[in-house]
MIDOSE-1310 file (N, C-alpha, C; in nm, 2 decimals, decimal comma, always signed):
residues 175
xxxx	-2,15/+3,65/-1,15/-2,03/+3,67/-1,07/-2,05/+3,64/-0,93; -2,18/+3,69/-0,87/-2,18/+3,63/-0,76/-2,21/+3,50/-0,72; -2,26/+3,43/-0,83/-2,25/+3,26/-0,77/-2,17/+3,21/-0,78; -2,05/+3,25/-0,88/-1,94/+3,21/-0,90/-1,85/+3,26/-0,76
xxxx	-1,87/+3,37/-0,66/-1,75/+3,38/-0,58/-1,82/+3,24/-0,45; -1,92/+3,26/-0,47/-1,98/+3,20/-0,33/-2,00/+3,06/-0,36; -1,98/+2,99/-0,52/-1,99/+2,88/-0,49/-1,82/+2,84/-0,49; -1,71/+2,92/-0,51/-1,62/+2,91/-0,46/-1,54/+2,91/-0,35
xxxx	-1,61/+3,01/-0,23/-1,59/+3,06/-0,11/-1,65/+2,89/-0,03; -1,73/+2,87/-0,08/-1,83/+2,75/+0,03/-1,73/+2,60/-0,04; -1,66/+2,60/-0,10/-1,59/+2,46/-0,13/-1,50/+2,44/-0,02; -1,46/+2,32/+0,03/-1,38/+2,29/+0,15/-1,26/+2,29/+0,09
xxxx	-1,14/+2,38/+0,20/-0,97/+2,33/+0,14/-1,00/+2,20/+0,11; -0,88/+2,18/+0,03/-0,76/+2,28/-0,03/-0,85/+2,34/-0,14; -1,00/+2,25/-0,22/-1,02/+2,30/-0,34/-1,09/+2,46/-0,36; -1,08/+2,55/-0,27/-1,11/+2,71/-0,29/-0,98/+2,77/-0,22
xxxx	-0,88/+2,73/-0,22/-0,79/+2,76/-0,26/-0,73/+2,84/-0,37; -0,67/+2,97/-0,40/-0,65/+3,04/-0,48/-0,48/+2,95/-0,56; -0,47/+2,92/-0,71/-0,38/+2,87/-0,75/-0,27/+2,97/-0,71; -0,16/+2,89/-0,69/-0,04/+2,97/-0,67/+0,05/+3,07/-0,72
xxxx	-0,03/+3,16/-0,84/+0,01/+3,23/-0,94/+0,02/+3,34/-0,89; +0,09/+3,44/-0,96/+0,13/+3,60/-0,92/+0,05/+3,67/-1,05; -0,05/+3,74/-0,99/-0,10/+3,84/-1,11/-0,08/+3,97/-1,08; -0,08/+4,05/-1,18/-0,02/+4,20/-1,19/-0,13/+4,26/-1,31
xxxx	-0,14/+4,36/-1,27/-0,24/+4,47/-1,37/-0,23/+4,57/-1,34; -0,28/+4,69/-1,43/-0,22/+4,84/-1,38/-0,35/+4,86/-1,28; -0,36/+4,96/-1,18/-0,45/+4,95/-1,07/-0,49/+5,08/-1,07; -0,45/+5,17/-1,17/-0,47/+5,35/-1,16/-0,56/+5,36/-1,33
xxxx	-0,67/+5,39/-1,36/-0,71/+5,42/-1,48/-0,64/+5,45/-1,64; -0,66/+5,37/-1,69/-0,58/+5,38/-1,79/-0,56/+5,49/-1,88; -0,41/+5,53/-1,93/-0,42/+5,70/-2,04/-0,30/+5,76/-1,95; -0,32/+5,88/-1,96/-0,19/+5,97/-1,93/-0,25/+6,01/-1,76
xxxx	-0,18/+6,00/-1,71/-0,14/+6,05/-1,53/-0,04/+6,11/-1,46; -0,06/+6,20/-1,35/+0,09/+6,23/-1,31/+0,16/+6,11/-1,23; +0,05/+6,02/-1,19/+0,10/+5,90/-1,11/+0,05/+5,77/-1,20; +0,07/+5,68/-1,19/+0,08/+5,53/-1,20/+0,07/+5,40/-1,13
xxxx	-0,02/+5,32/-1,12/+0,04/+5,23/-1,01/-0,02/+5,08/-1,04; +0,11/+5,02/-1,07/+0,12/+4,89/-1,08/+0,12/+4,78/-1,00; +0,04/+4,66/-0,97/-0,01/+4,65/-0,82/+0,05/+4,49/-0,92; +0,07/+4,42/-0,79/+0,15/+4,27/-0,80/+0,08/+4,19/-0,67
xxxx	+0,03/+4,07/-0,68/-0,02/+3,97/-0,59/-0,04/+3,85/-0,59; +0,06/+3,79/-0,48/+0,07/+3,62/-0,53/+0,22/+3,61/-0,49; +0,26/+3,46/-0,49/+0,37/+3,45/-0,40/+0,48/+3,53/-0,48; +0,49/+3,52/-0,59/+0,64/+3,62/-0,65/+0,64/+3,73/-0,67
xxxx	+0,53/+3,80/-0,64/+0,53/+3,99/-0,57/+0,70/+4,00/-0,54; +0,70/+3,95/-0,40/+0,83/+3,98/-0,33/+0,96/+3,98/-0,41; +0,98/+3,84/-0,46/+1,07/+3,84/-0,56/+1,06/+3,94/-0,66; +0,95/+3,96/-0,76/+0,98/+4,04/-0,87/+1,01/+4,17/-0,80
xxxx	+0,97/+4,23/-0,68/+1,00/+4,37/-0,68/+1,16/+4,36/-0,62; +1,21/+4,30/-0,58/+1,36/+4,30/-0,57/+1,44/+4,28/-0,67; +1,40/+4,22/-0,79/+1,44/+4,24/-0,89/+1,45/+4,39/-0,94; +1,32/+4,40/-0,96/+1,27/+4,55/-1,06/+1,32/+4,65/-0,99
xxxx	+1,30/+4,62/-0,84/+1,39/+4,75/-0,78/+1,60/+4,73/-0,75; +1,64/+4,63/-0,81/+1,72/+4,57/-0,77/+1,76/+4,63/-0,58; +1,74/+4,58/-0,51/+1,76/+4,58/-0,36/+1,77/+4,47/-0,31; +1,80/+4,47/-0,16/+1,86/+4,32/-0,08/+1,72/+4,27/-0,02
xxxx	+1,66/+4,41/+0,00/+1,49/+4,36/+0,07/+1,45/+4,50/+0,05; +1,31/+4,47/+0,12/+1,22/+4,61/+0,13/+1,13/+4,58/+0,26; +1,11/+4,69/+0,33/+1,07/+4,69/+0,45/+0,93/+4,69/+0,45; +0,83/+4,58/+0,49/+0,70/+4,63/+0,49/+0,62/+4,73/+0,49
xxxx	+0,53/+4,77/+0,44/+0,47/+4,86/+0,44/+0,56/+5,01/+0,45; +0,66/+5,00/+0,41/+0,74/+5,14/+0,36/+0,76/+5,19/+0,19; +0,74/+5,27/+0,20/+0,76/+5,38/+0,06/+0,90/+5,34/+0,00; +0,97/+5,29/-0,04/+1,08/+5,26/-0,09/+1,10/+5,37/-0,28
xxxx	+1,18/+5,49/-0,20/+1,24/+5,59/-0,37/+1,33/+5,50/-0,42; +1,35/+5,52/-0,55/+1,43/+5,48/-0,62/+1,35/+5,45/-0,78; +1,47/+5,39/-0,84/+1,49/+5,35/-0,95/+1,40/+5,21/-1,00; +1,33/+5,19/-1,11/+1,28/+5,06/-1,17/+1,37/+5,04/-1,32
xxxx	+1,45/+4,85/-1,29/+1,52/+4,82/-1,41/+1,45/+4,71/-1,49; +1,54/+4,70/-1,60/+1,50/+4,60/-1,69/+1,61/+4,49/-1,64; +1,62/+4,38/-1,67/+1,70/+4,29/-1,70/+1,85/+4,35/-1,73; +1,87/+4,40/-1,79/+1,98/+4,46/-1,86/+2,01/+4,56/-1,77
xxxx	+1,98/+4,57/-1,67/+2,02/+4,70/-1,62/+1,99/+4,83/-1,65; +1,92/+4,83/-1,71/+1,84/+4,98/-1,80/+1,70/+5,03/-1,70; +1,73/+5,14/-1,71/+1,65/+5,25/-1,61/+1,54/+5,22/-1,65; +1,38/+5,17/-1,62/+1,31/+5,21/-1,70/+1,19/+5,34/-1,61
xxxx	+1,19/+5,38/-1,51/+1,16/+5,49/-1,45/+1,17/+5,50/-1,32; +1,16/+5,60/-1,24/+1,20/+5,61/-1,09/+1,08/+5,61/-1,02; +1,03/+5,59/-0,88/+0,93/+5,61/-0,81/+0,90/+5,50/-0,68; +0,79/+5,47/-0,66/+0,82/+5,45/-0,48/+0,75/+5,28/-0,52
xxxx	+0,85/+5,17/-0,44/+0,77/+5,08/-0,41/+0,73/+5,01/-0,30; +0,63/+5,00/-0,23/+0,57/+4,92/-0,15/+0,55/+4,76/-0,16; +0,53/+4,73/-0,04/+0,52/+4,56/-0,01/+0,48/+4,57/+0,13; +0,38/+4,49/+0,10/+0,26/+4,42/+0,20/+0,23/+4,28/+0,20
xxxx	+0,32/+4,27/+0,29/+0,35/+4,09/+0,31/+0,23/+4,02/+0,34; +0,20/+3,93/+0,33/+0,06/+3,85/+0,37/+0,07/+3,80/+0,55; -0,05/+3,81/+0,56/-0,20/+3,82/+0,50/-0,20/+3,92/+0,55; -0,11/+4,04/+0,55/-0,16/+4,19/+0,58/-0,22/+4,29/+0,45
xxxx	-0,26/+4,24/+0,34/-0,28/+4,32/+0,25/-0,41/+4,28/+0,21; -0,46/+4,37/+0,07/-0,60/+4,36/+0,06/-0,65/+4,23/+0,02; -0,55/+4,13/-0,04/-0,58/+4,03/-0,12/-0,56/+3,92/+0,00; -0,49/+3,94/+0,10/-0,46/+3,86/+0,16/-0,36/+3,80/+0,16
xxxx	-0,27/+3,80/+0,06/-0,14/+3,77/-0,02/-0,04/+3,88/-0,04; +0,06/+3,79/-0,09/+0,21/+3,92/-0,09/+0,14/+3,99/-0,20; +0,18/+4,11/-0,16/+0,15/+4,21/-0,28/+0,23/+4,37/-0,26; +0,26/+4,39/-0,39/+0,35/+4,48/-0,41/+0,29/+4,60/-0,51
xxxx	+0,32/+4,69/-0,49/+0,27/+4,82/-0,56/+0,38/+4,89/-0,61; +0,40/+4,94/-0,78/+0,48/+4,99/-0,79/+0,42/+5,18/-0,85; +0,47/+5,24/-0,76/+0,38/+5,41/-0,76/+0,50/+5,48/-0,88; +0,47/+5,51/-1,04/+0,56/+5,55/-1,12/+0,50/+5,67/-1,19
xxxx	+0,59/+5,74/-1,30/+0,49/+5,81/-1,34/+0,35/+5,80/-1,44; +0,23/+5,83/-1,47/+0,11/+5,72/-1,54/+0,12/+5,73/-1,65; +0,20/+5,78/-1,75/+0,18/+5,74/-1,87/+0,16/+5,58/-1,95; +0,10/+5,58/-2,03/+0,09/+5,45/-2,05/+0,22/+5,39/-2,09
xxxx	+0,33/+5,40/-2,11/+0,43/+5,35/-2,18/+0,52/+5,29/-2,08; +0,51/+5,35/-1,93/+0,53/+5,36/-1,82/+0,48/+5,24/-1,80; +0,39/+5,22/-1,74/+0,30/+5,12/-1,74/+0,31/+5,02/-1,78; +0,29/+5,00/-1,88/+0,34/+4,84/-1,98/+0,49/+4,80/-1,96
xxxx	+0,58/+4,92/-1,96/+0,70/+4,86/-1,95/+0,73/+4,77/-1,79; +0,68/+4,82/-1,71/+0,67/+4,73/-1,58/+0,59/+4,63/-1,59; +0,46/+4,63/-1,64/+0,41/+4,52/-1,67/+0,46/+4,39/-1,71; +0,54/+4,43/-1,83/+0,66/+4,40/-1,91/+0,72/+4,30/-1,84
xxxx	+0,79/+4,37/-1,75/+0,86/+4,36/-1,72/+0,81/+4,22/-1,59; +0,74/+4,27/-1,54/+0,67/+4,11/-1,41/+0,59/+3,98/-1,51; +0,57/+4,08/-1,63/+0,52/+3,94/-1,69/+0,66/+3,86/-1,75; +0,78/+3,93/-1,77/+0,84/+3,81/-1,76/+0,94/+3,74/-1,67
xxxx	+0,88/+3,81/-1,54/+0,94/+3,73/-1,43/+0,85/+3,64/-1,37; +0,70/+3,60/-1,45/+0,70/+3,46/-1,37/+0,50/+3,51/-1,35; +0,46/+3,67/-1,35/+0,36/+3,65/-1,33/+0,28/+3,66/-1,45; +0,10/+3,66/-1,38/+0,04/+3,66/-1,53/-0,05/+3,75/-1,51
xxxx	-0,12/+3,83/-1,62/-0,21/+3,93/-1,65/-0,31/+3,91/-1,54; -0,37/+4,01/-1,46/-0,49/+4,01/-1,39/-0,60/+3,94/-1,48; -0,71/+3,89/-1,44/-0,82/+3,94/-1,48/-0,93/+4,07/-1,44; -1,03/+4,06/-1,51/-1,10/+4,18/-1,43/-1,13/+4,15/-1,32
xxxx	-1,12/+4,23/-1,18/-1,20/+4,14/-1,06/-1,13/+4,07/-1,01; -1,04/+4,05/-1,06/-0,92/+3,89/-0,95/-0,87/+3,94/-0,86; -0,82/+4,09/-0,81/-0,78/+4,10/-0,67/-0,89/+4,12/-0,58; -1,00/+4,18/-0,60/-1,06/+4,19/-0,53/-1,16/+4,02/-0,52
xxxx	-1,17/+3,96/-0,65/-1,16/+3,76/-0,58/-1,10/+3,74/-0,50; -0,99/+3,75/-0,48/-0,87/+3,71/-0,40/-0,86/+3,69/-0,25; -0,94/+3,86/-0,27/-0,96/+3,90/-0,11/-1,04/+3,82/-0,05; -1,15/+3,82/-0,18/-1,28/+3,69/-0,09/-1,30/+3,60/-0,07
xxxx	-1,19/+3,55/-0,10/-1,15/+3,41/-0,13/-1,03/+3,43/-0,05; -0,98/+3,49/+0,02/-0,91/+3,49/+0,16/-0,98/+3,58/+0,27; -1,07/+3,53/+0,30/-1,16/+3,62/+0,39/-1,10/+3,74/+0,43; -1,07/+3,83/+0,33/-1,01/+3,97/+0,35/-1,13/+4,08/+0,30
xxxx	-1,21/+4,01/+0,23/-1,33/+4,14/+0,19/-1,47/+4,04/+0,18; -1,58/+4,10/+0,24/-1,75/+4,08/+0,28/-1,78/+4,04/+0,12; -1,88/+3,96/+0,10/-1,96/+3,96/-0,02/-2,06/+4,10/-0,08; -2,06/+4,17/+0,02/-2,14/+4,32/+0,03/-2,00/+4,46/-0,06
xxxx	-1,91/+4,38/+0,03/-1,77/+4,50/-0,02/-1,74/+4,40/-0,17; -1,74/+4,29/-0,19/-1,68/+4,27/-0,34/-1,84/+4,32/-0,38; -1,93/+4,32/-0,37/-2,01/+4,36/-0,45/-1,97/+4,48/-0,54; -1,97/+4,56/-0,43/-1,92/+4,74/-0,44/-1,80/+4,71/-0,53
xxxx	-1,74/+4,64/-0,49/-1,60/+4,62/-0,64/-1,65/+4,64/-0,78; -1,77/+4,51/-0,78/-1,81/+4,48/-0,91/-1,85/+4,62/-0,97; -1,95/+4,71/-0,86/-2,03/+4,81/-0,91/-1,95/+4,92/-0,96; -1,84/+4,95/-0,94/-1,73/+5,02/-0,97/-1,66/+5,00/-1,06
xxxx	-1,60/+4,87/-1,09/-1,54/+4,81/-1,19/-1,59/+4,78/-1,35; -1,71/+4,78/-1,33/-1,79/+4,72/-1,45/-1,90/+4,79/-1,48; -1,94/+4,83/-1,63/-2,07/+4,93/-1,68/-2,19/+4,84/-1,61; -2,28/+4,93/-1,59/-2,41/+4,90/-1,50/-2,39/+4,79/-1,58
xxxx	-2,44/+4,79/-1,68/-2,53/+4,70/-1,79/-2,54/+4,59/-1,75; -2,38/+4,54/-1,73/-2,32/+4,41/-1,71/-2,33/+4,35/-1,53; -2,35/+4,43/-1,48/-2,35/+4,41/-1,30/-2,56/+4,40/-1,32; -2,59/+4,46/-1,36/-2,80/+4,44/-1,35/-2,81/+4,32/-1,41
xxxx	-2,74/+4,25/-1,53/-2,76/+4,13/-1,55/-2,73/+4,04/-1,45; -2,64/+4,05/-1,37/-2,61/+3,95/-1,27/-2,75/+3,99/-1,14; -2,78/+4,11/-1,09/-2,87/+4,12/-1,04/-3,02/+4,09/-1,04; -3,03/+4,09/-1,16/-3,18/+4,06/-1,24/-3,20/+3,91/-1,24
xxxx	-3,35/+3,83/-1,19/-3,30/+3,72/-1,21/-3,35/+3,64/-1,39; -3,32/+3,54/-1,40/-3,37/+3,53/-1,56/-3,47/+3,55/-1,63; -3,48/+3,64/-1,72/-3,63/+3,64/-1,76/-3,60/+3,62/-1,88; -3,74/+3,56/-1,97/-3,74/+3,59/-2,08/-3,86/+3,69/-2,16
xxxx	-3,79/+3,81/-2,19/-3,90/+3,91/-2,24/-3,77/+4,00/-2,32; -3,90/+4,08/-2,36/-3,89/+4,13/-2,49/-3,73/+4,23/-2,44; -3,76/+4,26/-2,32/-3,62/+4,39/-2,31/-3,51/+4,32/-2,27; -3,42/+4,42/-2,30/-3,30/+4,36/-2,30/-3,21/+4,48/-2,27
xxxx	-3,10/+4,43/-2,20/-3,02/+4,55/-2,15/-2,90/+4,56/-2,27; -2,88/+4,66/-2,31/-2,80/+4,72/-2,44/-2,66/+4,73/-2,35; -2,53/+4,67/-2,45/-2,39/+4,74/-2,35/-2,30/+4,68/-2,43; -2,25/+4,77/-2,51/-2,12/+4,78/-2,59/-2,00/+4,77/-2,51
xxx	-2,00/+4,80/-2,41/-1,82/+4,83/-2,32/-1,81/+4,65/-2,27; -1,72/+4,66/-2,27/-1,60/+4,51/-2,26/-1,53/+4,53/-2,10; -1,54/+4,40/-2,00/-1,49/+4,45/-1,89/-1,31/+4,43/-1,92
């Protein structure tokens, strides 16, 4: 992972350039919560949250109450949304946070809901790529991302360099 950010980071525009896509993934641990939060980044942030919240705009960096819909008009839960216009946010990009309640059904249905307005599924690690790849976060701080995000197992392999011997690091979990 890390030669992959840095042999990305060191390519000259336009080619480390982040593609023009909007990705969304839940950003609060997955399972039941009293909160939720659904995080959006990439140029149609803005758009889809004026949708989902139907409103005329949203004020940077303000808490915005209310209502989240479907297409149809249908409630699908109430709670606060934010927007952090670029390059003021972590990614460096528009990005929008939707704070709802955490159950998982919650959850998915907003997901739902941005994936079919245009964005696509996170991967693991891609907002905090994002940031590094908009000089918004150190190679030291995405480290600390990885080390958080991912079972040791999988982060010592990237630190270890190749060997071939008899041990081997064991790790069932999937990032």
């Amino acid at each position: 992972m890390v030669g992959h950010l840095l042999a990305a980071k060191n390519k000259n525009p336009p080619e480390n350039m982040i593609p023009a896509s909007t990705i969304v993934a839940q950003a609060t641990p997955s399972g039941r919560g009293g909160v939720g939060i659904v995080r959006l980044s990439g140029p149609l942030s803005y758009p889809i949250a004026l949708s989902i919240t139907q409103r005329k705009c949203l004020m940077p960096r303000y808490a915005h109450y209310g209502s989240f819909y479907d297409p149809a008009g249908q409630v699908l839960d109430e709670g606060l949304c934010l927007w952090f216009p670029q390059p003021h946010s972590f990614t460096g990009e528009d990005v929008v946070e939707f704070q709802a309640h955490g159950g998982p059904i919650v959850m998915q249905l907003i997901i739902t809901e941005c994936l079919g307005q245009g964005a696509v599924l996170a991967k693991p690690g891609e907002f905090s790529e994002r940031a590094f790849l908009n000089d918004k976060l150190d190679l030291a701080g995405s480290m600390v991302c990885v080390f958080i995000s991912f079972p040791p197992c999988l982060w010592l392999k990237e630190l270890q360099p190749s060997q071939s011997s008899s041990r081997s690091t064991s790790c069932t979990a999937q990032p």
